[in-house]
N, C-alpha and C positions, 0 to 999 in steps of 0.2 A: 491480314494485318492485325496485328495484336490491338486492342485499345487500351488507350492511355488513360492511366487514373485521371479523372478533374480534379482533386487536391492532395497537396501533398502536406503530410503533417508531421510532426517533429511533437513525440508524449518524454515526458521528461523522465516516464520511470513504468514499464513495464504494462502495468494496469492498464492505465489509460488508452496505451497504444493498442493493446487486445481488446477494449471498449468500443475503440474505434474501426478496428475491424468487423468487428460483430455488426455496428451499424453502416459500416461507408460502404462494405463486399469490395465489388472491384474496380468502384469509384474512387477508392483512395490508395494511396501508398503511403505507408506508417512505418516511420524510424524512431524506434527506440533509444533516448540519448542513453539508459544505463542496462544493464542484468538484474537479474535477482538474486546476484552475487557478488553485489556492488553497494557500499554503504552510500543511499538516495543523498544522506545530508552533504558527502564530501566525494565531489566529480570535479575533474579539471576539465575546464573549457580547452579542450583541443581545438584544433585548427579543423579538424573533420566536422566536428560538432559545431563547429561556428558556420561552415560552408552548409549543413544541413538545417538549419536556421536561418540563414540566408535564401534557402529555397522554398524556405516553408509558407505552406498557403494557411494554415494552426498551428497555434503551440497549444499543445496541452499541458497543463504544472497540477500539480497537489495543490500549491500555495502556504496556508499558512505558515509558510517562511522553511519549509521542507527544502525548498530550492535555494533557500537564500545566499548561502556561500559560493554559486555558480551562476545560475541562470538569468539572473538581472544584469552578470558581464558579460554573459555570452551573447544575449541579446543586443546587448548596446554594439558589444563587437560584430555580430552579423549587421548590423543596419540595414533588416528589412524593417520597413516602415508599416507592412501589413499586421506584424504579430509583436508588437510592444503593448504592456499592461494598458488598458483602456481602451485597448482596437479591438473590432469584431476577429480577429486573427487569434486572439490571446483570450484562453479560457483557464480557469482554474476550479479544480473539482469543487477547493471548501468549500467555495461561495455558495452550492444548493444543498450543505450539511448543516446538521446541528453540530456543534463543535463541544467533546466531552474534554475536560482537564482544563480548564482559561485558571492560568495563575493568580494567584492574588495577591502577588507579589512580583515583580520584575529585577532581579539581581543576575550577573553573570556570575555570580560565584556561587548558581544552585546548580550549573551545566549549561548542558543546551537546551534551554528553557521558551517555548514558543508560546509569544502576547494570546496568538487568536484561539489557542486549544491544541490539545495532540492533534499532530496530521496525517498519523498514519491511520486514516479511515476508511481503508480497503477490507478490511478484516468483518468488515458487515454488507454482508450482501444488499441489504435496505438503501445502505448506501451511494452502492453501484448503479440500484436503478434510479436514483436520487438524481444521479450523475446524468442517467442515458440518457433521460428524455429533453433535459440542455445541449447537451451535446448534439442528438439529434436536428436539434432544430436549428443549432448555429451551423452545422453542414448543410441545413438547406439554403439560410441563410447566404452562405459563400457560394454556394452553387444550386442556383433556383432552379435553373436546367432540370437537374437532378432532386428536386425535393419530395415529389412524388416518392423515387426510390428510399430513400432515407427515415422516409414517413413508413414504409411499409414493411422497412428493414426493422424499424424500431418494436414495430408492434410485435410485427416476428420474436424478437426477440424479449419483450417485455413479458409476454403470455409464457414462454419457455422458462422465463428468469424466476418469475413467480413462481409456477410448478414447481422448481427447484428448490425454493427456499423454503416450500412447504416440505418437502421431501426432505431438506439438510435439517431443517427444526424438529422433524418426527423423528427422526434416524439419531440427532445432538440431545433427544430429552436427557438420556441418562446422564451426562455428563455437569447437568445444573445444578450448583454448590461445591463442584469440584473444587479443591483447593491446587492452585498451582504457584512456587517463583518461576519467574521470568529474568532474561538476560535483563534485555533492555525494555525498557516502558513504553511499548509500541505495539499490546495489545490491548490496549483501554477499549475498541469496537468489535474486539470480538470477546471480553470477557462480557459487557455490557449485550452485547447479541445471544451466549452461550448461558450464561449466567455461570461464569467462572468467576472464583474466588483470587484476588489476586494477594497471596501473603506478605509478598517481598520481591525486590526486586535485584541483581547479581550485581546492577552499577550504582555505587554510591551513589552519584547522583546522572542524571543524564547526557550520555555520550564520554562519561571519566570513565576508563576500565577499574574492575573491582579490584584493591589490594586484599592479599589474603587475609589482613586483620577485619575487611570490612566483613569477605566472603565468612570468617570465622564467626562475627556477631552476625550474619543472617543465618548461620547453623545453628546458632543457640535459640536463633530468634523460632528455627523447626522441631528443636524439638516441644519448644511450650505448645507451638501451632503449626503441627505436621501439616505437608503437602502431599500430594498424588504423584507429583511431576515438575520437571522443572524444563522452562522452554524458552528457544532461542531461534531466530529466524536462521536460514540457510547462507545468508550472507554476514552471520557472526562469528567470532571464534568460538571454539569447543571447551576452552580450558577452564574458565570458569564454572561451564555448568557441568562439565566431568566431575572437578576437585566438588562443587557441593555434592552431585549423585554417589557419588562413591560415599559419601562421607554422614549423608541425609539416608542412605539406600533405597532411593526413588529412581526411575527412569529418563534418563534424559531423551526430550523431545524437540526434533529439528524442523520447523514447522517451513514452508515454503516460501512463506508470507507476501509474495506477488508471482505470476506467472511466468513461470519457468524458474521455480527456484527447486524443481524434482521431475524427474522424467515425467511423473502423472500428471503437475501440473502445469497442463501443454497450451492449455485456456482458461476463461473467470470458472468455468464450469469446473473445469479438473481441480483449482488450487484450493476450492469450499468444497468437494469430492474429498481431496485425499488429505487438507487439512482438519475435516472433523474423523477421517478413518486413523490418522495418527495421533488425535489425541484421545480419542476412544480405544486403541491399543497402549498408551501411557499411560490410562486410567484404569485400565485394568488391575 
């Protein structure tokens, strides 16, 4: 007879649910609500997603308001009472981050502009094990049974994570001062981690697609202040960072930006593998 996971969890967006495997093994079963080929900020609460939140024994979210156009309805609509914000059921990574970009200003008409800081904080490894070791302990928390395991899972994996990041830091020196634009403003923790330059960015302002007169004044703005590269996650469109590569003659680069957004990146391990091997092949 097969054994049955002890909890079931519902990650709101790729990372998280690979975090969770890494620490739960075969204690958990993890549904991912999106891809890595899916814009995190805009998900429709489907009827699937409501019933896998209704079953859920954790929710894992981003937070800082990453979710906020879904998952506070989707929630209400499951009506499980275990994983509503404030229950041991309901975690959310920012809360054990330092938070880089807090506006200082709050207007809708700068974009999609979030109070608590950028949330896309996956882009730094530092971060992730930021995450684990919360994470960890609220799975033994839900299932004491099993804390032992979780506890040993973690450390497992905390000693591997480490080695790692020493290895992506020795292997990323050369890329530090690199000048890059960016599609969207959703690598503030890995320029901050990398020590990449971040020149400009391809959307006026956050979540508006670029019009070409904007894309036009961010060409002028390269040639005063060339870049290396210009980069866009795997779940954004191509066209604006084509029209400035072509036109900038830098290379454009399709970075993974959560797991499974590239055949390589199959795990946390693979998507800090093959996203500093393609920016180190665009900086060339």
């Amino acid at each position: 007879m097969p054994v049955l996971a002890a909890l079931n969890i519902f990650a709101s967006v790729p990372e998280w649910g690979a975090l969770a495997e890494e620490l739960g093994g075969d204690q958990v079963k993890v549904y991912a609500a999106t891809n890595a080929l899916q814009d995190p900020h805009h998900v429709e609460a489907k009827p699937s997603l409501i019933a896998r939140a209704r079953s859920a024994d954790l929710v894992i979210a981003t937070g800082a308001e990453l979710e906020v156009g879904w998952l506070p309805l989707l929630l209400r609509q499951a009506g499980n009472p275990r994983v509503q914000p404030g229950q041991p059921g309901y975690l959310e990574a920012t809360a054990f981050v330092s938070m880089l970009e807090k506006p200082l200003r709050l207007d809708r008409a700068d974009g999609d502009v979030h109070p608590a800081g950028n949330p896309h904080i996956q882009l730094d490894p530092h971060n992730i094990a930021r995450v684990a070791a919360p994470l960890a302990a609220r799975l033994a928390d839900l299932d004491p049974a099993n804390a032992a395991y979780y506890q040993a899972r973690h450390k497992a994996f905390a000693e591997r994570w480490s080695t790692a990041i020493a290895q992506w830091e020795k292997r990323a020196s050369s890329l530090r001062g690199t000048a890059i634009v960016v599609h969207h403003n959703a690598f503030a923790y890995l320029n901050a981690w990398l020590g990449l330059q971040q020149v400009a960015a391809l959307e006026p302002k956050p979540g508006i697609e670029p019009t070409t007169q904007h894309l036009s004044a961010v060409l002028a703005l390269l040639q005063r202040q060339p870049a290396r590269m210009v980069v866009r996650a795997a779940y954004q469109s191509d066209r604006a960072s084509r029209w400035i590569a072509e036109r900038a003659k830098i290379p454009p680069v399709v970075l993974p930006f959560t797991v499974g957004g590239d055949d390589s990146a199959k795990d946390l391990f693979g998507l800090f593998d093959d996203t500093i091997q393609r920016l180190q092949k665009g900086g060339q």
